[in-house]
KOLGUPA-393085 format. One record per residue (C-alpha): residue in three letters; chain; x, y, z. Coordinates in Angstrom, 2 decimals, padded with zeros to 5 digits. Layout:
REM residues N
+------+-----+---------+---------+---------+
: type : mol :       x :       y :       z :
+------+-----+---------+---------+---------+
:  ALA :   A :       X :       Y :       Z :
...
+------+-----+---------+---------+---------+
***
This chain:
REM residues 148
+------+-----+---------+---------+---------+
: type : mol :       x :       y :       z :
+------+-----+---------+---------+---------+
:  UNK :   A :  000.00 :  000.00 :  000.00 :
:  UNK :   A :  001.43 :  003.18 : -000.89 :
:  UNK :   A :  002.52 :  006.21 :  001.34 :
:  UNK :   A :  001.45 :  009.92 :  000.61 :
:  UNK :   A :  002.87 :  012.83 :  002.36 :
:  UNK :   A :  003.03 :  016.15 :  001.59 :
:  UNK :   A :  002.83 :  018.71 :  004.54 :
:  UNK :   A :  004.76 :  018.70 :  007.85 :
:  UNK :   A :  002.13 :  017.22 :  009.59 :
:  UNK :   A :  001.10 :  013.61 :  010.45 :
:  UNK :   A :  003.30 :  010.81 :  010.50 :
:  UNK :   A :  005.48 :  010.93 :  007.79 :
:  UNK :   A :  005.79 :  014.79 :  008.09 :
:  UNK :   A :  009.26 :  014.00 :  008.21 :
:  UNK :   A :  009.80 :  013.09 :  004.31 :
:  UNK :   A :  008.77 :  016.70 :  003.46 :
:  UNK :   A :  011.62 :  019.35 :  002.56 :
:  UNK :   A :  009.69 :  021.61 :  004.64 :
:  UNK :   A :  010.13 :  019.28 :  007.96 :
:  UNK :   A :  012.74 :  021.44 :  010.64 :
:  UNK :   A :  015.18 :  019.20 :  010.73 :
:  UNK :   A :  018.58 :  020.81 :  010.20 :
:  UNK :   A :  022.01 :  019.20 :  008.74 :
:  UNK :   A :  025.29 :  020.29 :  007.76 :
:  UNK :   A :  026.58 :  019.98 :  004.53 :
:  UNK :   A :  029.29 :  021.99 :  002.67 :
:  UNK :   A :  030.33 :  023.46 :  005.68 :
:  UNK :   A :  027.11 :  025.17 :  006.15 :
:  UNK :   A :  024.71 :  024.79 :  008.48 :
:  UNK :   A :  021.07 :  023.90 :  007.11 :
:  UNK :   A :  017.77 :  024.94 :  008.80 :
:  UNK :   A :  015.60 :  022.18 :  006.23 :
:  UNK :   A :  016.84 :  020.42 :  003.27 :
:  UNK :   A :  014.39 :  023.33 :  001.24 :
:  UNK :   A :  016.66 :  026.19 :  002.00 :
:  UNK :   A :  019.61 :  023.99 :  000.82 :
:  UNK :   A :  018.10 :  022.61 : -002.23 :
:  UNK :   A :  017.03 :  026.27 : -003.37 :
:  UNK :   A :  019.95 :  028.04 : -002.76 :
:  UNK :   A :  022.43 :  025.23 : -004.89 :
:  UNK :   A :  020.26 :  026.90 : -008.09 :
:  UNK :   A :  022.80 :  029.87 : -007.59 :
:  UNK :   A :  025.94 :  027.89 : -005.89 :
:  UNK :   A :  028.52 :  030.56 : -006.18 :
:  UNK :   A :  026.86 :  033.61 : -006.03 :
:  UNK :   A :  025.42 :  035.85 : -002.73 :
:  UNK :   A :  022.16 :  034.07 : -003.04 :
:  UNK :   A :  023.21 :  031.20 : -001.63 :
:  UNK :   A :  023.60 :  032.57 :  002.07 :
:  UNK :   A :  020.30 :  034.93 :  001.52 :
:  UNK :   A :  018.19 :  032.04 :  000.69 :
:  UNK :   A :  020.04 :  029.92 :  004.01 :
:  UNK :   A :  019.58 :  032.74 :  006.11 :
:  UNK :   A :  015.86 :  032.83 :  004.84 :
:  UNK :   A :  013.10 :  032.97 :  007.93 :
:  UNK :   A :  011.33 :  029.85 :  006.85 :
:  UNK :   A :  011.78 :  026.88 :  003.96 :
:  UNK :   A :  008.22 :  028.83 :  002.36 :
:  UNK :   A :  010.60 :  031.95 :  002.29 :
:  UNK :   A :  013.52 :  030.00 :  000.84 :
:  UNK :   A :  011.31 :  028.22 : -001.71 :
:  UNK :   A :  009.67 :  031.09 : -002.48 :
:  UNK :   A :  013.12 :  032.94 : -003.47 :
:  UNK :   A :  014.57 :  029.61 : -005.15 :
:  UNK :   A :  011.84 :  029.97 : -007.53 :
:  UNK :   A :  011.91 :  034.35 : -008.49 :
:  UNK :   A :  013.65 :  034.28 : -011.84 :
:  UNK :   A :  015.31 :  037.32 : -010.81 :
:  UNK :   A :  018.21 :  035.81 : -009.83 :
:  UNK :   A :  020.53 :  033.90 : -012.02 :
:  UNK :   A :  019.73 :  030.26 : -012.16 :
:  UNK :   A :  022.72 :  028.56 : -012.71 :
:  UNK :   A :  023.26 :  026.90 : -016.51 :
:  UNK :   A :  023.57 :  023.43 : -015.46 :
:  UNK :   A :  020.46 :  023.19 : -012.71 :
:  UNK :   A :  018.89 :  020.68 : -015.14 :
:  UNK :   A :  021.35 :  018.24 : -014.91 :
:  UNK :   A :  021.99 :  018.51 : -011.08 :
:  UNK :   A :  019.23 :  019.06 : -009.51 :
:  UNK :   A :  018.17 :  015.45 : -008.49 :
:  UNK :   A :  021.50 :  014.91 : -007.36 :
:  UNK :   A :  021.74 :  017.49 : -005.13 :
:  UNK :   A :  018.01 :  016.98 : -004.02 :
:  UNK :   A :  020.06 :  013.03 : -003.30 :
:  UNK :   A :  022.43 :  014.45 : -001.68 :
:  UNK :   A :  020.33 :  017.09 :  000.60 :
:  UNK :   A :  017.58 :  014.07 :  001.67 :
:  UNK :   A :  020.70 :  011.71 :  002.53 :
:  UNK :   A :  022.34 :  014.59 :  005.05 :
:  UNK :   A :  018.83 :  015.11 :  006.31 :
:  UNK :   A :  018.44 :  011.29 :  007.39 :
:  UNK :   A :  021.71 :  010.44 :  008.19 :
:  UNK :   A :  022.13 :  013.54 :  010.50 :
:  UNK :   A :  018.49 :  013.06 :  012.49 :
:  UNK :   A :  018.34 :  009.26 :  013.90 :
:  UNK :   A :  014.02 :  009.42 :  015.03 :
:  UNK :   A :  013.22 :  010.22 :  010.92 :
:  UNK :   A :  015.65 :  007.71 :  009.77 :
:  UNK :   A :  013.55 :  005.34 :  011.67 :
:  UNK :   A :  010.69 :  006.68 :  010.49 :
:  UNK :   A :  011.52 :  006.11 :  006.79 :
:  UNK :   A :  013.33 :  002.84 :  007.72 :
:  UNK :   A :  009.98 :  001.43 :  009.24 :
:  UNK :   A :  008.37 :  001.89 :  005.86 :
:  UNK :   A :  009.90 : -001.41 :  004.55 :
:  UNK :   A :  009.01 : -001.70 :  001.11 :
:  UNK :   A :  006.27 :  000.56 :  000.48 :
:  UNK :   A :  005.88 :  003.19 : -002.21 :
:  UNK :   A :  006.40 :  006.69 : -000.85 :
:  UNK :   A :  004.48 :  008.96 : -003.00 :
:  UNK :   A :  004.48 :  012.84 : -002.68 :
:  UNK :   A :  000.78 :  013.83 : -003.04 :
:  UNK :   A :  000.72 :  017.53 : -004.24 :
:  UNK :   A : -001.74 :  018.97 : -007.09 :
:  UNK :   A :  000.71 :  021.15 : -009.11 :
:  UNK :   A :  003.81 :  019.32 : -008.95 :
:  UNK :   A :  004.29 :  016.69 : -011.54 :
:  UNK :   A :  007.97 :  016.29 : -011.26 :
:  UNK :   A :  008.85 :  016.40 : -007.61 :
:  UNK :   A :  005.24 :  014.79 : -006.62 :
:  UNK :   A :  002.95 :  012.92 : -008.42 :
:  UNK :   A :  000.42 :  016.13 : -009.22 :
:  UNK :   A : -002.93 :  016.41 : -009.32 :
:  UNK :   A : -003.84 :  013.24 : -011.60 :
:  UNK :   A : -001.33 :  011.05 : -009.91 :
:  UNK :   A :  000.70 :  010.79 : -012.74 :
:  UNK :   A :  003.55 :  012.99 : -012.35 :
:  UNK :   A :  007.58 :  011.54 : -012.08 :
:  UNK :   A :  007.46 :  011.68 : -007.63 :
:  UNK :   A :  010.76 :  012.70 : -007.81 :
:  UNK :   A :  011.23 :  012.94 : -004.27 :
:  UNK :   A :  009.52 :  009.70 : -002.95 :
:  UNK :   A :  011.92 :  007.97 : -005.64 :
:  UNK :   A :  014.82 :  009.53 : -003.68 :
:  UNK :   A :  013.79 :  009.07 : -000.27 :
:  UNK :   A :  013.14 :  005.22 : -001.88 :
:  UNK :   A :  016.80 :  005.17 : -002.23 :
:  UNK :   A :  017.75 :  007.36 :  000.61 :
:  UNK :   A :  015.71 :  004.10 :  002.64 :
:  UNK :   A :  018.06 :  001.80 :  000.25 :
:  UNK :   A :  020.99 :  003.36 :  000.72 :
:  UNK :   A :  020.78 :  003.57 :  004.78 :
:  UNK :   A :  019.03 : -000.13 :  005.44 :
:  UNK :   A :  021.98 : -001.11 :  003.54 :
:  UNK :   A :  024.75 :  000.91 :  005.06 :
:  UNK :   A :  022.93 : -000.70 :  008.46 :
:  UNK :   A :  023.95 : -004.14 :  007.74 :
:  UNK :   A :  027.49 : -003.34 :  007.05 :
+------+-----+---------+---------+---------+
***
């Protein structure tokens, strides 16, 4: 049986890039894995610590996405890896969640949001999930780094 999430509420709140659970990575401390994923699309330039610094990950998403700022030219091609390497930190770094996702065995983890069709599965439930396919191998990657 699959499992949605979406918001940071309920019991997988956890697997959202909203969820307050900060990491370090880069040598930067990270409030949520949002205001890390949003400031990488302008790695090198002032933006990066203005979107960190930003009050909330709705404030850091929200300035991610103005197209005032200068995306940079490769974001296409990197942005599931860093989204990989942002969920990783996050679960590595924050043992409770880790068991949270761990506990899900098998199951298909499904972000349920109407608008997103490549992160999440949008509104008709057909969209790429992006992110539950990453935290399925985030799960992969840690149950298997457990038995070692």
């Amino acid at each position: 049986m699959p499992i949605y999430f979406y918001s940071t509420r309920g019991e997988y709140d956890c697997f959202s890039n909203f969820s307050p659970h900060p990491f370090k990575l880069d040598g930067k401390e990270w409030p949520t894995s949002e205001h890390y994923f949003q400031a990488q699309k302008f790695a090198g330039t002032e933006h990066v610590e203005a979107i960190r610094a930003a009050r909330t990950p709705k404030q850091a998403a929200e300035m991610g996405r103005e197209r005032k700022r200068p995306l940079r030219p490769d974001w296409e091609a990197v942005k599931d890896d860093v989204m990989r390497k942002a969920v990783l930190k996050k679960f590595q770094t924050h043992a409770a969640i880790r068991d949270t996702l761990l506990a899900t065995g098998d199951e298909v983890l499904i972000e349920k949001t109407s608008h997103d069709y490549y992160w999440g599965c949008g509104t008709k439930g057909d969209g790429k999930n992006m992110l539950g396919l990453i935290l399925m191998e985030v799960r992969e990657q840690l149950r298997s780094r457990s038995k070692s």
